[in-house]
C-alpha positions in Angstrom: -9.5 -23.3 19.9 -11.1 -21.8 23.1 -9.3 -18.6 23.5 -8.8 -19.1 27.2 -7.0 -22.2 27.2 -3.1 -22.3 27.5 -2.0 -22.3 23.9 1.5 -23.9 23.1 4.5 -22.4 23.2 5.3 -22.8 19.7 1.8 -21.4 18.5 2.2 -18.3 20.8 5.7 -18.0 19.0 4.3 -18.5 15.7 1.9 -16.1 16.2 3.9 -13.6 17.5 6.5 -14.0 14.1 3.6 -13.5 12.3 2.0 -10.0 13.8 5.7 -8.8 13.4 6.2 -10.1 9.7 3.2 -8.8 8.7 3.9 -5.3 10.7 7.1 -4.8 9.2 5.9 -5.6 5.6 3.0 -3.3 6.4 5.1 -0.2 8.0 8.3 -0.5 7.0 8.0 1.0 3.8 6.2 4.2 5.3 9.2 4.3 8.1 11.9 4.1 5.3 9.8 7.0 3.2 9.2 9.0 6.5 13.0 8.8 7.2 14.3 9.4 4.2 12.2 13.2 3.8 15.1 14.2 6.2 17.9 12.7 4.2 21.0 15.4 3.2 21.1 13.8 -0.2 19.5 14.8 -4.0 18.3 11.3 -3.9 15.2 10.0 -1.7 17.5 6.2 -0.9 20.0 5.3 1.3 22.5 5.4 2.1 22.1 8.0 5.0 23.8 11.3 4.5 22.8 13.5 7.5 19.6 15.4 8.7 17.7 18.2 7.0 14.7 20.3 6.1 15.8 21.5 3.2 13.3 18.8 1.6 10.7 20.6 3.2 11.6 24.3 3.7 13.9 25.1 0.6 17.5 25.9 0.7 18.1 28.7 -1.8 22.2 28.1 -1.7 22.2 24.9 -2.4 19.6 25.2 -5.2 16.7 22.9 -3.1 13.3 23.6 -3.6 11.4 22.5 -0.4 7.9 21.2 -0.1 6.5 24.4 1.6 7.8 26.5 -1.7 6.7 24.5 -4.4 4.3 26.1 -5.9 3.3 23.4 -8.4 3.3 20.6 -6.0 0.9 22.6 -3.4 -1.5 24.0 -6.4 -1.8 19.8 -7.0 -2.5 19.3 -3.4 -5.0 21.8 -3.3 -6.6 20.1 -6.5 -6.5 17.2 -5.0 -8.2 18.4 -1.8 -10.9 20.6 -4.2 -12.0 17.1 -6.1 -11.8 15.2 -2.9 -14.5 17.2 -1.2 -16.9 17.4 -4.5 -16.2 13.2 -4.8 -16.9 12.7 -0.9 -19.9 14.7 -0.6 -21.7 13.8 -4.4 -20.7 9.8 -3.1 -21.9 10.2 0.5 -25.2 12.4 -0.7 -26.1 9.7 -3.4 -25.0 7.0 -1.3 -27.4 7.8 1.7 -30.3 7.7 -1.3 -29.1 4.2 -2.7 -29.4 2.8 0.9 -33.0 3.9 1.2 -33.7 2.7 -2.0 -32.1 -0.4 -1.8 -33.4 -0.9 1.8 -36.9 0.6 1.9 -38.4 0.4 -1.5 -40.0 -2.0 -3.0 -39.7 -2.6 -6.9 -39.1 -5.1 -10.0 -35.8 -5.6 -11.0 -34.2 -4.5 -7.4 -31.7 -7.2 -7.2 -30.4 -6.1 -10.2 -30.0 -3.3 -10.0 -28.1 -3.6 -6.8 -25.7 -5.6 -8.6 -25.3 -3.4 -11.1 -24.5 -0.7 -8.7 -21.2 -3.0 -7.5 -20.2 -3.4 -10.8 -17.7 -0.2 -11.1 -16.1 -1.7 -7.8 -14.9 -4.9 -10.3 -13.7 -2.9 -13.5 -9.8 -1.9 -13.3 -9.5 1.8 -12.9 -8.0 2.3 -16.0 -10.8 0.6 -18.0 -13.2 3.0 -16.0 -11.8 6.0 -16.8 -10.9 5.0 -20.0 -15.1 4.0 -20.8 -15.9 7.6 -19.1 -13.5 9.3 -21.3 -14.7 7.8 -24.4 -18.1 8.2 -23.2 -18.1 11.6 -22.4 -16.0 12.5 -25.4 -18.6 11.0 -27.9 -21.7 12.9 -26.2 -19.4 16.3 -26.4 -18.7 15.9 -29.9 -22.4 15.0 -30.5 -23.5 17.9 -28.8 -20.6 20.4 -30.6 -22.0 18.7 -34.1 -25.8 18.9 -33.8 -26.3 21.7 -31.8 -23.1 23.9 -31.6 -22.8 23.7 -28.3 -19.8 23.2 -26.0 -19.9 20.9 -23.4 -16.1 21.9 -21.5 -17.4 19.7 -18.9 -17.6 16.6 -20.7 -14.0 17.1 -22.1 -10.8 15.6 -19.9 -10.4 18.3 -16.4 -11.3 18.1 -13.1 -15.2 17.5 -13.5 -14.6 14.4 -15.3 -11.9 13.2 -13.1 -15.0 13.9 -10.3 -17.4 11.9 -12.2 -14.6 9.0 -12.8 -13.8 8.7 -8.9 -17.9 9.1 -7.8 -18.7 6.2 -10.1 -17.2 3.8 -7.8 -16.8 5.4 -4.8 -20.6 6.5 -4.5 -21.1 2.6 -4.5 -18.8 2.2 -0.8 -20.5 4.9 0.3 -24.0 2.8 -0.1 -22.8 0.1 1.1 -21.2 1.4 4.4 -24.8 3.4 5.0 -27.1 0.1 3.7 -25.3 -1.9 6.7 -25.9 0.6 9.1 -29.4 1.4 7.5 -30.3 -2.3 7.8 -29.6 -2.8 11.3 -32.4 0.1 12.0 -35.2 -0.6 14.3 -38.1 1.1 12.1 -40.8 0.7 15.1 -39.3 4.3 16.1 -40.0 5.7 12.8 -43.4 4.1 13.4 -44.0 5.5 16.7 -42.8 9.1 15.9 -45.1 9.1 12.9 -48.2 7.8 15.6 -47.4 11.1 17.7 -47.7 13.3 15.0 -44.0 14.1 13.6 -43.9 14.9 9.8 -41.7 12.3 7.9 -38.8 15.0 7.0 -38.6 15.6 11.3 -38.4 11.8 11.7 -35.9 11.4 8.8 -34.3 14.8 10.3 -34.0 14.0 14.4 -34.5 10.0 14.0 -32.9 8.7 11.5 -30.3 10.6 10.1 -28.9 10.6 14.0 -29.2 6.9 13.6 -26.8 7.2 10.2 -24.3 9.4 11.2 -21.2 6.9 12.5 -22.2 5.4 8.9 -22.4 8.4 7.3 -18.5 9.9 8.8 -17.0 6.9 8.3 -18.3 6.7 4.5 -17.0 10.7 4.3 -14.1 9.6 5.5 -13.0 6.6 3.0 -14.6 8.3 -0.1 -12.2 11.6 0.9 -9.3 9.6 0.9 -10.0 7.2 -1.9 -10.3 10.1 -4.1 -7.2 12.0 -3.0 -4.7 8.6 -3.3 -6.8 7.5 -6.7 -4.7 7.4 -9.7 -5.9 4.7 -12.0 -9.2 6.1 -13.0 -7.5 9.9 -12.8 -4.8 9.6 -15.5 -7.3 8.7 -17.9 -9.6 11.9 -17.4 -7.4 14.6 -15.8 -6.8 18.1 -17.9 -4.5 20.7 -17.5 -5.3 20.8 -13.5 -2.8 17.8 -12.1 -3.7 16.5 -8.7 -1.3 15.5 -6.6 -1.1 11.7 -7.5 -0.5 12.9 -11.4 2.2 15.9 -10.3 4.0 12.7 -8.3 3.9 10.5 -11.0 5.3 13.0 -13.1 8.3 14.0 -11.5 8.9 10.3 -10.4 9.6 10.2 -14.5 11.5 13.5 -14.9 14.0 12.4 -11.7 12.7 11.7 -8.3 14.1 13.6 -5.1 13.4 13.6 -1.7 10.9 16.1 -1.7 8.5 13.7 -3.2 9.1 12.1 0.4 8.5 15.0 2.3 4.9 15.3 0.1 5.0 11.6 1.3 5.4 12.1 5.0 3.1 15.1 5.0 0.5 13.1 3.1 0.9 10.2 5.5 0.3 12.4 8.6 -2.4 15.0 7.3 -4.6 11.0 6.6 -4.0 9.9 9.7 -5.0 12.9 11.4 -8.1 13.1 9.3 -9.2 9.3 9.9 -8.8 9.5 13.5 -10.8 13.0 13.7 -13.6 11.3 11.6 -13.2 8.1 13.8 -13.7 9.8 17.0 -16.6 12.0 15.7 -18.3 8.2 14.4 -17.7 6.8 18.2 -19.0 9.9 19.9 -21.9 9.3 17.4 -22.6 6.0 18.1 -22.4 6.4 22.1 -25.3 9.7 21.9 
């Protein structure tokens, strides 16, 4: 249908049920979450028993811990944030050097190996992490056995659960760059060469310009893949819980509405953080 014909009234209605189903099933559940962070009850569910921030500032006479003095949940968060950043700049550095290979070079086997790249995004999480642990473990306990030495890093702990998460996000982050990347007009590249520029100046003040709404918006989906991961994570993490584990944890022992207000923070510190990144990619892509 031409969009600017009259449509019937019962497809405009139809339509318009639809967007708000699918609204409500999409938001609803972060509104109810949201809400309930404020909730004057030990349990994060209605029914509604009056406003507070005790969830989020501590009450000391009532025996409430709050968000902002919880020391275990904010050392997670901070985990989190620590492997977030390694993950989003190992998958966004690797990632720009996929796209050139995949898009510049030429070599046998390339299709292949492209698909081979995809293939972590197509294993469950668990079965990822569950091959890198086993993986890793076996080369540890070769290299403890042959050569007495100890490989820590190789062993379940936060460089591991880095490794789990860059497997598959490093290959989002090549293929957000390779669209961009293809999409290039290489005749610039030519012509800067023709007046005399090195290659790394015309990678430097050409191309790598050219990237950079590819490059921020890869940044920005590889941080927060990482920091909400929790499949691939269970099966490598040490004695250093990130936040996803620490949730899942005290979900088990007995949730309470503090696990909410890590919620509602979580929910707002993303948002702030994808818009940031989306307005630095727009501002990019009008220079």
């Amino acid at each position: 249908m031409i969009p600017t014909l009259p449509r019937p009234a019962w497809l405009r209605l139809g339509t318009a049920l639809y967007v708000g189903a699918f609204l409500v099933f999409l938001f609803l559940p972060l509104v109810t979450v949201a809400v309930f962070a404020f909730n004057n009850a030990p349990y994060p569910a209605p029914p509604w028993h009056g406003f507070t921030l005790d969830w989020f500032l501590g009450n000391e006479a009532s025996g409430r811990v709050g968000l902002f003095h919880d020391s275990d949940l904010l050392a997670s968060v901070w985990t989190s944030t620590v492997v977030a950043c390694w993950v989003t700049a190992l998958a966004v550095g690797i990632g720009t050097a996929n796209a050139f290979l995949m898009e510049r070079a030429r070599f046998p086997g390339k299709g292949a190996l492209s698909l081979l790249m995809l293939t972590p995004l197509v294993i469950p999480g668990v079965i990822l992490g569950i091959s890198i642990l086993a993986f890793a473990s076996r080369i540890a306990d070769f290299l403890s056995e042959s050569f007495g030495l100890e490989a820590d890093f190789l062993r379940p702990g936060l460089p591991l659960v880095v490794l789990g998460q860059f497997s598959f996000i490093a290959a989002i982050a090549t293929l957000t760059i390779s669209a961009r990347l293809k999409r290039f007009d290489r005749t610039l590249e030519e012509a800067a060469l023709n007046l005399g520029a090195s290659r790394a100046a015309v990678l430097w003040t050409i191309t790598l310009p050219y990237l950079r709404p590819a490059l921020i918006g890869s940044a920005a989906i590889a941080f927060l893949m990482s920091f909400e991961n929790f499949n691939t994570t269970l099966m490598l993490v040490g004695s250093d819980a990130p936040l996803t584990i620490m949730m899942y944890g005290r979900m088990r022992e007995g949730a309470t509405p503090v696990l909410n207000a890590v919620s509602l923070f979580l929910m707002l510190a993303s948002a702030a953080i994808a818009l940031t990144l989306v307005r630095r990619g727009r501002s990019a892509r009008s220079d």
